[in-house]
N, CA, C and O atoms as a printed pandas DataFrame, in Angstrom:
     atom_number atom_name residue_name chain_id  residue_number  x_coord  y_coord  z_coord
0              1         N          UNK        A               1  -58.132   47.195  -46.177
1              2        CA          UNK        A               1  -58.283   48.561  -46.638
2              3         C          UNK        A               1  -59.344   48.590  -47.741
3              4         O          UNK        A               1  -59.371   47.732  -48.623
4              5         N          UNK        A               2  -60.058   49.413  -47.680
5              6        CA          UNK        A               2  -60.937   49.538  -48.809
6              7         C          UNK        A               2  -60.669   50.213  -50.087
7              8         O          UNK        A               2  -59.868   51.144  -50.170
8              9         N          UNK        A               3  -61.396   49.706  -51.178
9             10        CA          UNK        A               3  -61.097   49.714  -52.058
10            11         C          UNK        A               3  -60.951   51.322  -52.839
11            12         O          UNK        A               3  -61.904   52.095  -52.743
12            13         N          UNK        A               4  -59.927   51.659  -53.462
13            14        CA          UNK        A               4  -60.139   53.154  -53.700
14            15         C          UNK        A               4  -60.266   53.768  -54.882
15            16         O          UNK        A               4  -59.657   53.237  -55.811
16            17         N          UNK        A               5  -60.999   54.913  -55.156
17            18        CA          UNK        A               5  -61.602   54.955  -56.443
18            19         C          UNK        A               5  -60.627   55.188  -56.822
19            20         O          UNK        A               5  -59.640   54.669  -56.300
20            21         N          UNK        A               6  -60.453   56.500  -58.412
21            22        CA          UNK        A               6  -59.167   56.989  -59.158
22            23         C          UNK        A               6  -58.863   58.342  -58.211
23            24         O          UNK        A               6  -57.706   58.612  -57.888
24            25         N          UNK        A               7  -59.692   58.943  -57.907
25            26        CA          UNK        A               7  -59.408   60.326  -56.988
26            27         C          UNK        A               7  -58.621   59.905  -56.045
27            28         O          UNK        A               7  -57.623   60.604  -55.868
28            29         N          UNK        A               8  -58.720   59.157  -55.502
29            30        CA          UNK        A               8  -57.827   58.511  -54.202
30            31         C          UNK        A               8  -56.978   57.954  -54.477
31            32         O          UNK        A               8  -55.966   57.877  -53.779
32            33         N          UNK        A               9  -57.152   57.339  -55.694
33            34        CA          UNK        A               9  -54.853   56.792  -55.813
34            35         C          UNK        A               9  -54.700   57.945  -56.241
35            36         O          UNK        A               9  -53.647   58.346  -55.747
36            37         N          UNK        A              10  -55.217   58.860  -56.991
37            38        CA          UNK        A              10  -54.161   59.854  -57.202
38            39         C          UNK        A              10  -53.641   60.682  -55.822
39            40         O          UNK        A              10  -52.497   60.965  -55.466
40            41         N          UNK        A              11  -54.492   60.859  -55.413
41            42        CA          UNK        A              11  -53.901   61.535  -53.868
42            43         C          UNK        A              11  -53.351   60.714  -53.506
43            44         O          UNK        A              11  -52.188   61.109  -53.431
44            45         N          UNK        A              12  -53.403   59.837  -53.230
45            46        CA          UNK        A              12  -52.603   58.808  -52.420
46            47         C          UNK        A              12  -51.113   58.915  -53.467
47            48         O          UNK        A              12  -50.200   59.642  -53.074
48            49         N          UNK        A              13  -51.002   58.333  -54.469
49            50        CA          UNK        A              13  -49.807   58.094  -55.349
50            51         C          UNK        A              13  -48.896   59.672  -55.032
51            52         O          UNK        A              13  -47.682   59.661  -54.830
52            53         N          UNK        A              14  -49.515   60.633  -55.035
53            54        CA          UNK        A              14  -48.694   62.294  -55.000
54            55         C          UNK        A              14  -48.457   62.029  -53.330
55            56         O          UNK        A              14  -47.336   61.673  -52.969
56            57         N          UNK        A              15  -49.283   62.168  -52.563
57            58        CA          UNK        A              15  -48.563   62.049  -51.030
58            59         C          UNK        A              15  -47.462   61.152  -51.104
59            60         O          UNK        A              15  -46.417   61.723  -50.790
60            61         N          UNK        A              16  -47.255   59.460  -51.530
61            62        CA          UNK        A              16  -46.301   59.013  -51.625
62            63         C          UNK        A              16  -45.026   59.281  -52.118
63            64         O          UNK        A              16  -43.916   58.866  -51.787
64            65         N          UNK        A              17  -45.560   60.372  -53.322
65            66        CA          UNK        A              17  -44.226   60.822  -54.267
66            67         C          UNK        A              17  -43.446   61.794  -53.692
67            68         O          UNK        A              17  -42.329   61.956  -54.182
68            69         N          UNK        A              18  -43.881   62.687  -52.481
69            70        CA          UNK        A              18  -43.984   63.999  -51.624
70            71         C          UNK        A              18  -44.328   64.846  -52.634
71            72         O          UNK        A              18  -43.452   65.685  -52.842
72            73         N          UNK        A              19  -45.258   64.930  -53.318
73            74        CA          UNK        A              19  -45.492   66.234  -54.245
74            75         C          UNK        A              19  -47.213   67.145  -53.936
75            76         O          UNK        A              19  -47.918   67.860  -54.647
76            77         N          UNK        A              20  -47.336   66.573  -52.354
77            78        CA          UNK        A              20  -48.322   67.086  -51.997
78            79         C          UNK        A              20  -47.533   68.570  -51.086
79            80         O          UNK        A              20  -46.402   68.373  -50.642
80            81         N          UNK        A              21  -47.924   69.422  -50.950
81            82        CA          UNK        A              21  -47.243   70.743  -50.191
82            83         C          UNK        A              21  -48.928   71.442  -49.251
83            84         O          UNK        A              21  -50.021   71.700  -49.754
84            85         N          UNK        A              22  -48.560   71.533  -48.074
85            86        CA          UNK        A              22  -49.582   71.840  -47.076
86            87         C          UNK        A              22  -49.685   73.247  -47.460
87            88         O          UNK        A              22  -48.766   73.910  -47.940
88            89         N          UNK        A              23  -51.266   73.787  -47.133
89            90        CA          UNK        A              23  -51.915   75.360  -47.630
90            91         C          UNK        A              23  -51.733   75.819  -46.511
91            92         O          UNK        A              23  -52.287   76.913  -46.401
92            93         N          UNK        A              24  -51.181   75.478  -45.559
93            94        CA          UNK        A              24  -52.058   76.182  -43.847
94            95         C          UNK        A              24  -51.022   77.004  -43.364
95            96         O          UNK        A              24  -49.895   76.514  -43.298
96            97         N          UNK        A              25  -51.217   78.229  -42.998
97            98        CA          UNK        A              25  -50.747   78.969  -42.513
98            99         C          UNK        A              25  -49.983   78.858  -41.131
99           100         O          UNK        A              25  -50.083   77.727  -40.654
100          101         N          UNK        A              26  -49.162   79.845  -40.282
101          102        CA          UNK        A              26  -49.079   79.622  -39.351
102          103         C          UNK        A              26  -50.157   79.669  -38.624
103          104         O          UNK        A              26  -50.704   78.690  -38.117
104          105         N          UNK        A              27  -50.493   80.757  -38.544
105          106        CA          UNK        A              27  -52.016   81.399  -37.558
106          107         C          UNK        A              27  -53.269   80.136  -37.845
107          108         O          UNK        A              27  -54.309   79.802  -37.277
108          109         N          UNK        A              28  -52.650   79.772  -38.818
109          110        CA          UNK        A              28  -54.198   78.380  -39.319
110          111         C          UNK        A              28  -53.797   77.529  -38.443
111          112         O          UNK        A              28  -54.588   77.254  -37.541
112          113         N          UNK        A              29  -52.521   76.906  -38.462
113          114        CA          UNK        A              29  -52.168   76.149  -37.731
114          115         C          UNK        A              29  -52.068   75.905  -36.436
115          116         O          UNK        A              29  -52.278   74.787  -35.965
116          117         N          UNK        A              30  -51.642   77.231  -35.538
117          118        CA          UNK        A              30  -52.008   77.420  -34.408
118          119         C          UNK        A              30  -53.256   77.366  -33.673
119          120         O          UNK        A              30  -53.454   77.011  -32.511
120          121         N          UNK        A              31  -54.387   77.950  -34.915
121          122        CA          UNK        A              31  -55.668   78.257  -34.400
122          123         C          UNK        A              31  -56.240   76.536  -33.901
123          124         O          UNK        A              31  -56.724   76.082  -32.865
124          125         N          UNK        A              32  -55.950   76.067  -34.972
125          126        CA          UNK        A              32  -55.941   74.234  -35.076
126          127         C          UNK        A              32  -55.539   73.726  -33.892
127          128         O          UNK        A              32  -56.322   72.965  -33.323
128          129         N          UNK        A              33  -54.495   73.971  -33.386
129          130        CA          UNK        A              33  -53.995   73.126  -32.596
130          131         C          UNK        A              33  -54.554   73.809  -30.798
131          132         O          UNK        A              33  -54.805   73.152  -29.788
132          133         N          UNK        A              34  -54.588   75.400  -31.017
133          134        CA          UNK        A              34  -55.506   75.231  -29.929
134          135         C          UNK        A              34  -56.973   74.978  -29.472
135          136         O          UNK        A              34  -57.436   75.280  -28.372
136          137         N          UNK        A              35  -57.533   74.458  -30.358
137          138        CA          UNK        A              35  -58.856   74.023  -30.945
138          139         C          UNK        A              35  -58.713   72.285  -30.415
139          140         O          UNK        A              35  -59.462   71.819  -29.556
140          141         N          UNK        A              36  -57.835   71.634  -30.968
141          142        CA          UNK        A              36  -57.412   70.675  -30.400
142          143         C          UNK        A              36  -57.083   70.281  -28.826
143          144         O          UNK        A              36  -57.842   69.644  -28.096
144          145         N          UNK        A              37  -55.854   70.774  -28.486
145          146        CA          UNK        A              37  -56.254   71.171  -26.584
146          147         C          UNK        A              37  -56.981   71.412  -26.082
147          148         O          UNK        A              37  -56.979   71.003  -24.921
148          149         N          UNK        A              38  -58.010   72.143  -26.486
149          150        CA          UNK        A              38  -59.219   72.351  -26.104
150          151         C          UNK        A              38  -60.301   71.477  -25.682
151          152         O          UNK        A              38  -61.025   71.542  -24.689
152          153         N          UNK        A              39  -60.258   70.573  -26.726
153          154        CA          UNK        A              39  -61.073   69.892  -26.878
154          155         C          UNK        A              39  -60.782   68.066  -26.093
155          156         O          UNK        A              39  -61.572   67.163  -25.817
156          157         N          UNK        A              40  -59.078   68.216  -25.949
157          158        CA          UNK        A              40  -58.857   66.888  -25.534
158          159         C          UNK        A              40  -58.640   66.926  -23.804
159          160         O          UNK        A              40  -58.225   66.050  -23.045
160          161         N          UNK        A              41  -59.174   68.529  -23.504
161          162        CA          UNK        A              41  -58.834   68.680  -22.238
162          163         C          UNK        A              41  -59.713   67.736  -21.157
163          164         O          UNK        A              41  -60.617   67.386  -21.915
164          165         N          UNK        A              42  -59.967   67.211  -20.086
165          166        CA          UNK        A              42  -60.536   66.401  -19.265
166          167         C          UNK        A              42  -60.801   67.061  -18.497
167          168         O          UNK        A              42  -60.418   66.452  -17.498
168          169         N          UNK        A              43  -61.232   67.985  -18.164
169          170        CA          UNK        A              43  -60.986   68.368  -16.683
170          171         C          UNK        A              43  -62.419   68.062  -15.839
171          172         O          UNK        A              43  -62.670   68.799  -14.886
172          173         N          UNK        A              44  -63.056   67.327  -16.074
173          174        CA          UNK        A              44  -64.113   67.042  -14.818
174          175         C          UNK        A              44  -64.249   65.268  -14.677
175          176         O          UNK        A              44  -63.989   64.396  -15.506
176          177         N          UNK        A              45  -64.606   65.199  -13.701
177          178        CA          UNK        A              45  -64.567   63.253  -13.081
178          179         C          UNK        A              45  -65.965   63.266  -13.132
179          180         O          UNK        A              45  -66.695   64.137  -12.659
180          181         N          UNK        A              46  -66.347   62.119  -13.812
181          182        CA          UNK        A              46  -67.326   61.238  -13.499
182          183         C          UNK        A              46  -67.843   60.292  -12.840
183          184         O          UNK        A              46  -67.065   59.440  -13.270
184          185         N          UNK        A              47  -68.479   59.739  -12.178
185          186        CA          UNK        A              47  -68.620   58.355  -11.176
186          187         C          UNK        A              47  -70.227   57.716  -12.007
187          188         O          UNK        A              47  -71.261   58.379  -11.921
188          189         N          UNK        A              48  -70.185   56.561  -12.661
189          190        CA          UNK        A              48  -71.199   55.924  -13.319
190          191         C          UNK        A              48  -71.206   54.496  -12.756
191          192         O          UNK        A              48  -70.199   53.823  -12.538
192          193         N          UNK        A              49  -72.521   54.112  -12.542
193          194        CA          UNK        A              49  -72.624   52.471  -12.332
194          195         C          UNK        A              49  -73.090   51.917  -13.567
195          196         O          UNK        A              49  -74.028   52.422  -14.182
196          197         N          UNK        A              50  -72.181   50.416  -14.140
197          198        CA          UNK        A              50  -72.766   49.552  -15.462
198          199         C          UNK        A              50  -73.010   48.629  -14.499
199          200         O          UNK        A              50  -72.848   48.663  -13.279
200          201         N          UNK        A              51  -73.446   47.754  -15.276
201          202        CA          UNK        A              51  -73.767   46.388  -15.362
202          203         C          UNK        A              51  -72.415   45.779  -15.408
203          204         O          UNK        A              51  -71.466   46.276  -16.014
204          205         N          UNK        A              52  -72.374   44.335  -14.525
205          206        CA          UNK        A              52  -70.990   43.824  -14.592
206          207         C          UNK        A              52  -70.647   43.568  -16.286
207          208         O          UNK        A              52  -69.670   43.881  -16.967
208          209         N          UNK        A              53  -71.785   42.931  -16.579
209          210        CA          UNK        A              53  -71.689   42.100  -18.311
210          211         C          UNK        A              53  -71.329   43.477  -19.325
211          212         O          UNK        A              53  -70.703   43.269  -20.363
212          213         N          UNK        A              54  -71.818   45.077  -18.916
213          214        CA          UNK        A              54  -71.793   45.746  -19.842
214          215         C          UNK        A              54  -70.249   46.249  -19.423
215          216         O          UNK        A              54  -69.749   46.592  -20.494
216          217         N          UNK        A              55  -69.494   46.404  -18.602
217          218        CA          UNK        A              55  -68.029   46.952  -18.693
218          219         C          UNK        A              55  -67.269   45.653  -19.086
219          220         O          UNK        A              55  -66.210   45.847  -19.683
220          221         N          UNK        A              56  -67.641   44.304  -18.844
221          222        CA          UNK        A              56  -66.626   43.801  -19.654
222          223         C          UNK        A              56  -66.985   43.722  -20.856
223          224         O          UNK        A              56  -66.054   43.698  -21.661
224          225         N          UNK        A              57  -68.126   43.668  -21.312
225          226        CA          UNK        A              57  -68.307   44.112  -22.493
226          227         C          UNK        A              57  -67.770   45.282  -23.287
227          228         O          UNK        A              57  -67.685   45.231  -24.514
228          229         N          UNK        A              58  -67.385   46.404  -22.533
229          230        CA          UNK        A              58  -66.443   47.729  -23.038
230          231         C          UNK        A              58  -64.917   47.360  -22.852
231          232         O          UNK        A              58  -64.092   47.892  -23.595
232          233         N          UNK        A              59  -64.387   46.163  -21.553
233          234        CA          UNK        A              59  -62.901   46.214  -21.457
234          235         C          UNK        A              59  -62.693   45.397  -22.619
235          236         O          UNK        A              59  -61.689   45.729  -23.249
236          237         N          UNK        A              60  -63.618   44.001  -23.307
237          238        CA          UNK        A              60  -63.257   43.248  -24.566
238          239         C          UNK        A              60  -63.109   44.399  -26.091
239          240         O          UNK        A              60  -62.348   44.385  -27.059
240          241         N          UNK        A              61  -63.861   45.002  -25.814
241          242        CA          UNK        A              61  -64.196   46.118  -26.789
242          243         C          UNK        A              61  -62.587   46.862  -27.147
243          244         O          UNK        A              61  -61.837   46.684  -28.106
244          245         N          UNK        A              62  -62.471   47.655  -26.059
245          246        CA          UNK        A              62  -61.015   48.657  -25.647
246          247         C          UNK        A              62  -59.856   47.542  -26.099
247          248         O          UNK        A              62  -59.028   47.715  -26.993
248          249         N          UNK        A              63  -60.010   46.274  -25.204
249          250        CA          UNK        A              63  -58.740   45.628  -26.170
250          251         C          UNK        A              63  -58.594   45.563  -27.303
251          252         O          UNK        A              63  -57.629   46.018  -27.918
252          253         N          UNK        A              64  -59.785   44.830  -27.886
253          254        CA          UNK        A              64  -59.711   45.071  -29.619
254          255         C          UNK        A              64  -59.383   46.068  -30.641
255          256         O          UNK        A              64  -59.222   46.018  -31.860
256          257         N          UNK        A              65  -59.326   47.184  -29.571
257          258        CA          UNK        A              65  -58.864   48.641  -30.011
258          259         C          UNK        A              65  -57.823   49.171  -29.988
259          260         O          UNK        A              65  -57.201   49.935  -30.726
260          261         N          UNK        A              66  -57.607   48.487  -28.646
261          262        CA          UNK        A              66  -55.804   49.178  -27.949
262          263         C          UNK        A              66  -56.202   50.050  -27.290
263          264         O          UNK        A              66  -55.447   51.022  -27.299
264          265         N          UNK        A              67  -57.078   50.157  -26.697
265          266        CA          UNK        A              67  -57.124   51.557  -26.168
266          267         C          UNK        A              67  -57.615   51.199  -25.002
267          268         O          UNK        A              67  -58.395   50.247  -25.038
268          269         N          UNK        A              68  -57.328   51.817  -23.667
269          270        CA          UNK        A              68  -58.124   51.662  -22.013
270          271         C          UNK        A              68  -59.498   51.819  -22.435
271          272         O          UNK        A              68  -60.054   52.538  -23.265
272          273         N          UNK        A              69  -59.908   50.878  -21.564
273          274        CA          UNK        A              69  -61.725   51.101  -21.574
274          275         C          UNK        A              69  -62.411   52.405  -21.282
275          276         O          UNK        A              69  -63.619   52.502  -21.502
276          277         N          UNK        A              70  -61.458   53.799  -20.618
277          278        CA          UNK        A              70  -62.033   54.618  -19.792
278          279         C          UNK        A              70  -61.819   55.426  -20.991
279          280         O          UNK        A              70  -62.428   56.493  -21.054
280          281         N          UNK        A              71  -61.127   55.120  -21.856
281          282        CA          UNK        A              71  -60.773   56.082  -23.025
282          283         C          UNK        A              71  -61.802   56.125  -24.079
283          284         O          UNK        A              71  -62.218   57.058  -24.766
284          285         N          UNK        A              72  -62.241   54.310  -24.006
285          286        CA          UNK        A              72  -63.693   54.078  -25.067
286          287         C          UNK        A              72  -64.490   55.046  -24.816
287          288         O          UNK        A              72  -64.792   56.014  -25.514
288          289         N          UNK        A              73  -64.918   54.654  -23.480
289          290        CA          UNK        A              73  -65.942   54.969  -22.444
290          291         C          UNK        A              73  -66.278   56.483  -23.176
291          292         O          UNK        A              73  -67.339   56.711  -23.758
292          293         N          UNK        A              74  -65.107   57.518  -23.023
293          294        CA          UNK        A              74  -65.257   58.864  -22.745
294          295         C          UNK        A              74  -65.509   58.968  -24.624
295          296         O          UNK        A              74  -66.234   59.909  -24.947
296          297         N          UNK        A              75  -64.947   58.051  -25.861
297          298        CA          UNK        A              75  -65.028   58.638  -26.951
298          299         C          UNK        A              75  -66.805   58.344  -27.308
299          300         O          UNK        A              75  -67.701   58.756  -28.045
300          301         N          UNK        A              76  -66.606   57.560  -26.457
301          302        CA          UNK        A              76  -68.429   57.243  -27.252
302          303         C          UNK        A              76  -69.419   58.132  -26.826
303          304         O          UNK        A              76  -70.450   58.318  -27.471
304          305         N          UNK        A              77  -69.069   58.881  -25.411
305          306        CA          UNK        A              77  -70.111   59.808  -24.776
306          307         C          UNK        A              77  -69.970   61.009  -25.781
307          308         O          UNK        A              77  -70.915   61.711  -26.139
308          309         N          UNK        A              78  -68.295   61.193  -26.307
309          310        CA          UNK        A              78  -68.071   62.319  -26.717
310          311         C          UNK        A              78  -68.631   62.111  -28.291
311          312         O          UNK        A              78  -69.063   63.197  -28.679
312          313         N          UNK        A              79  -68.743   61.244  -29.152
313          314        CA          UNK        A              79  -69.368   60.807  -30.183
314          315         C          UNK        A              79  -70.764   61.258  -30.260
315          316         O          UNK        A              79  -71.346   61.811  -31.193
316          317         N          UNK        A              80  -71.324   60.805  -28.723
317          318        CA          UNK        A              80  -72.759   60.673  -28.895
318          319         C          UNK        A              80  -73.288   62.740  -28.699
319          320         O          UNK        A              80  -74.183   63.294  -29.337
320          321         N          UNK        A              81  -72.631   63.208  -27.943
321          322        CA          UNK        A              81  -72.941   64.569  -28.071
322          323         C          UNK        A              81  -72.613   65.486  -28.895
323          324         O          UNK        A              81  -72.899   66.681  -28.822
324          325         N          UNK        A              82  -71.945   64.891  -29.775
325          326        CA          UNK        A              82  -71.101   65.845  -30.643
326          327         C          UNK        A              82  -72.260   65.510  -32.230
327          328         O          UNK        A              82  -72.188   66.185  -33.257
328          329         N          UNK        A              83  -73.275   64.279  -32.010
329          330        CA          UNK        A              83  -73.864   63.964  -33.199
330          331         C          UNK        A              83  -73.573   63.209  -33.722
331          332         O          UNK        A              83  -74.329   62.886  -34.638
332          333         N          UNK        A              84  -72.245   62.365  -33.520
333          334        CA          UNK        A              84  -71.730   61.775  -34.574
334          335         C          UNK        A              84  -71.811   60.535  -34.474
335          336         O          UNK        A              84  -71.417   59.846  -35.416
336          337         N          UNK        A              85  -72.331   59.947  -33.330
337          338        CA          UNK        A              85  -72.915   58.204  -33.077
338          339         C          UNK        A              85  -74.105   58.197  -33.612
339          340         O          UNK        A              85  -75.058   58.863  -33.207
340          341         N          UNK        A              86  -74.102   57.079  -35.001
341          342        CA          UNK        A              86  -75.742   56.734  -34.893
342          343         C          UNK        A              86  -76.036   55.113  -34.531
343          344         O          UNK        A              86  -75.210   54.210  -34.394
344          345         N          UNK        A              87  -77.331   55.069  -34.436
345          346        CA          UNK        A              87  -77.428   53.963  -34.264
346          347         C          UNK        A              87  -77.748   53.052  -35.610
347          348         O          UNK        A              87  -77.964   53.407  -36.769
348          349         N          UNK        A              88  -77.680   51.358  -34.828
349          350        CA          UNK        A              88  -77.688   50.826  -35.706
350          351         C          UNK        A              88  -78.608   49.956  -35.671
351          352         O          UNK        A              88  -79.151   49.786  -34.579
352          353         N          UNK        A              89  -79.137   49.014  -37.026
353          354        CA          UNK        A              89  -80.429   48.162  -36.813
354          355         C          UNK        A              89  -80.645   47.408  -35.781
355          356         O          UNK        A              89  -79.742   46.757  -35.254
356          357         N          UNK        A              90  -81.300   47.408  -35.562
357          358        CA          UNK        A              90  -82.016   46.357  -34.517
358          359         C          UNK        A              90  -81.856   44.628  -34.709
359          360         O          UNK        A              90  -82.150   43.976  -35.710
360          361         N          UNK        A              91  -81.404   44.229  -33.664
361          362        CA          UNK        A              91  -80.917   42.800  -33.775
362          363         C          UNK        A              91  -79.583   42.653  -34.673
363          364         O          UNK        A              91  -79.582   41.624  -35.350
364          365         N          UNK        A              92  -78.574   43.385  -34.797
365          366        CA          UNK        A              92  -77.638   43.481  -35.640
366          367         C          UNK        A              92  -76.139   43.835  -35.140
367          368         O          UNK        A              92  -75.948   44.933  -35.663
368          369         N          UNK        A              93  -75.165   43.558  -34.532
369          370        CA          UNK        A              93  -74.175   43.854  -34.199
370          371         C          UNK        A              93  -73.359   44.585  -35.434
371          372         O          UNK        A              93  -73.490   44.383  -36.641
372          373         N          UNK        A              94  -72.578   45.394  -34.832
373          374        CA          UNK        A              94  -71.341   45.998  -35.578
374          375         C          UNK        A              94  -70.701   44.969  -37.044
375          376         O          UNK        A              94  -70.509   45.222  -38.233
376          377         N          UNK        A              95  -70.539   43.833  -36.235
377          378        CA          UNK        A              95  -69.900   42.749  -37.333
378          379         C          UNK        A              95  -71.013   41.524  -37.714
379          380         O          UNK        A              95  -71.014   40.293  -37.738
380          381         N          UNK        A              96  -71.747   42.384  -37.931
381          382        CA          UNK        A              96  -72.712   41.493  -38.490
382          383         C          UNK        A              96  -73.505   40.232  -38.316
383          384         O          UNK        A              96  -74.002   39.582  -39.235
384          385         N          UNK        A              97  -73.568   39.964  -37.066
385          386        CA          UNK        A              97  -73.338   39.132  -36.153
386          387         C          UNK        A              97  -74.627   39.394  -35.406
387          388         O          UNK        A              97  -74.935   40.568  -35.204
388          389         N          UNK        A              98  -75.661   38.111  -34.836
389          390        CA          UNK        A              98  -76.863   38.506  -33.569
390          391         C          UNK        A              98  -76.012   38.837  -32.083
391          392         O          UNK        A              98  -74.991   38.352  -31.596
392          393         N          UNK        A              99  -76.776   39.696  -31.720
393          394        CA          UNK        A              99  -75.744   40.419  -30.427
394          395         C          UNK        A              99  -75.662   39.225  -29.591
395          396         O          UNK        A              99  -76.376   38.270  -29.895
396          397         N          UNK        A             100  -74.836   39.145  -28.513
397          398        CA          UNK        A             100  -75.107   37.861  -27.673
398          399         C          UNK        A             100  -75.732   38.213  -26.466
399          400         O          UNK        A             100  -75.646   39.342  -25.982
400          401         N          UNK        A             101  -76.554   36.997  -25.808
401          402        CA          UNK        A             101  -77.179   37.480  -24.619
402          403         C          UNK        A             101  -76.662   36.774  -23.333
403          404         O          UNK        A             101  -76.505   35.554  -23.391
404          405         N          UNK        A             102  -76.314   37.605  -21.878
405          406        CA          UNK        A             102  -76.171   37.144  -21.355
406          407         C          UNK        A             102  -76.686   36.241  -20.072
407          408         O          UNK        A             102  -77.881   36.535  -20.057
408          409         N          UNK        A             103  -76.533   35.561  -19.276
409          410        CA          UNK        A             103  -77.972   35.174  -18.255
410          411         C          UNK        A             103  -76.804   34.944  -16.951
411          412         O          UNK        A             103  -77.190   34.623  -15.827
């Protein structure tokens, strides 16, 4: 866990104490949650060809996660359109690490 400034134990220390109390309305709340369904809905199929090396490269991935590979699959597309994937340096893996190559 990373390290946390003073703003953050204090939030943190009051959530623990229960002396945090939620602002959100019903109608806030609702609006939220159908905003949510919305958004986790699936409703269209895809059919994509990888590379053998690049899906097991996503099923090693998904394990390390817990999560099905088809689930990665769909958060990273949904990451990447939504703006919120960037990339990263060149020659540089996630963990800091030279990527590996396969032959």
């Amino acid at each position: 866990m990373p390290k946390l400034d003073a703003y953050e134990s204090e939030v943190l220390d009051a959530f623990e104490k229960g002396r945090l109390k939620s602002v959100a309305t019903k109608a806030m709340l609702e609006d939220l949650k159908a905003a949510a369904r919305a958004t986790a809905i699936k409703d269209r199929r895809v059919n994509i060809r990888l590379s053998s090396g690049d899906l097991s490269d996503i099923q090693v991935r998904a394990l390390e996660e817990g999560i099905p590979y088809q689930t990665l699959i769909a958060s990273v597309l949904h990451k990447y359109v939504t703006g919120r994937l960037s990339e990263r340096s060149a020659g540089v893996s996630d963990r800091g690490k030279p990527p590996t190559t396969r032959k």
